[in-house]
N, C-alpha and C positions, 0 to 999 in steps of 0.2 A: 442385502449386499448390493442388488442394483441401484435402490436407490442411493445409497452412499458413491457409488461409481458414479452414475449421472450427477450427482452434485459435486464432486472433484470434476466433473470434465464442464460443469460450467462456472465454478468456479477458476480452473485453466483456462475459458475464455474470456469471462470478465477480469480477470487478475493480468491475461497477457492483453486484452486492450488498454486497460488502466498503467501498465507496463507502457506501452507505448505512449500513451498520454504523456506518464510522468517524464520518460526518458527524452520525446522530442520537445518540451518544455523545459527541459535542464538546459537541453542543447539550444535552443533557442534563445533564452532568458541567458544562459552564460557568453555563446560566440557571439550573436548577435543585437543583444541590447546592453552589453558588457556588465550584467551583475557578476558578481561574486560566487564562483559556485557554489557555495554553503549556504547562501543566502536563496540561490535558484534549486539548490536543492529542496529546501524547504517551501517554497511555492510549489514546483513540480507537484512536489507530492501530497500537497493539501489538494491540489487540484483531482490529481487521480483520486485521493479517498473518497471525495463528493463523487466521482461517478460510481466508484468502487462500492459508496453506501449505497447508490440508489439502486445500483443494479444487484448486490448483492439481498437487498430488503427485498427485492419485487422476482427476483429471477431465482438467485441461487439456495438462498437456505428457506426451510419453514420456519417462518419467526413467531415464535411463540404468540398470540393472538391476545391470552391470556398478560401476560405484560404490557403494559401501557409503551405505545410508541415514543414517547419520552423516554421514558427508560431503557428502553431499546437503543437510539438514538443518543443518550447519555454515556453506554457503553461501548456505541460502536466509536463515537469520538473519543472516550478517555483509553480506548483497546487502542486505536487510531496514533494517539500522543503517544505512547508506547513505543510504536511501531516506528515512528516517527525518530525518538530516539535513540530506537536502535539504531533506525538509517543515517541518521545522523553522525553517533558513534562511529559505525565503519567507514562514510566517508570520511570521515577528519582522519582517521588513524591511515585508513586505505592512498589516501594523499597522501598526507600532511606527514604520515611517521616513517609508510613503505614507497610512499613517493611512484605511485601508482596515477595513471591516466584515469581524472576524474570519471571519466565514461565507462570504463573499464570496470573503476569501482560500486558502480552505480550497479552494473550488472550483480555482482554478488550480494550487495545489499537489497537489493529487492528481492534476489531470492531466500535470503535469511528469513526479510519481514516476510515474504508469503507466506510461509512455514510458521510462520508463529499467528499470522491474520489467521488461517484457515482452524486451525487448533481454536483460539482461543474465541472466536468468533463462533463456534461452532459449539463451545462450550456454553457461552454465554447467552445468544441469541436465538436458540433452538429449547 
């Protein structure tokens, strides 16, 4: 049980830096170099997975040793596009249907995808 706690609580701190990654990159890439934000959405957040995988493979979980880092690595990005997705999914509806402050929405779709990264990442990569 400890160990499961300590790896919730570094996965709450790699997921809330990557957190921060992705969300000052939305905000960035959307006020300030005026993309589109479904389009900064999707940079943001490729951006945080690559830190989210590195620091995830070396910090948070034991990655199965016995599976090839390909394969590992194959599933953290096809988990990844999933996630992606999803986050996608709720911005568009979060905006676009309930007319919701892209920033706003942003905050609940990364909390959906964490719940779903830590699960299934946990299933997959351990």
């Amino acid at each position: 049980m400890q160990k499961l706690f300590k790896q919730i609580l570094r996965f709450g701190i790699v997921g809330g830096t990557a957190f921060i990654i992705d969300y000052a990159l939305l905000y960035i890439c959307t006020e300030y170099l005026g993309i589109y934000y479904f389009i900064s959405s999707i940079i943001s957040f490729s951006v945080s997975t690559i830190f989210n995988y590195i620091a995830s493979i070396y910090w948070v979980f034991d990655v199965n040793k016995e599976k090839s880092q390909s394969r590992n690595f194959v599933l953290f990005v096809g988990l990844s596009i999933v996630g992606l997705g999803i986050n996608q999914l709720i911005m568009w509806f979060g905006v676009e249907q309930l007319h919701v402050y892209y920033m706003i929405v942003k905050i609940g779709a990364t909390a959906i995808v964490m719940v779903f990264n830590f699960i299934t990442r946990k299933m997959f990569l351990e």
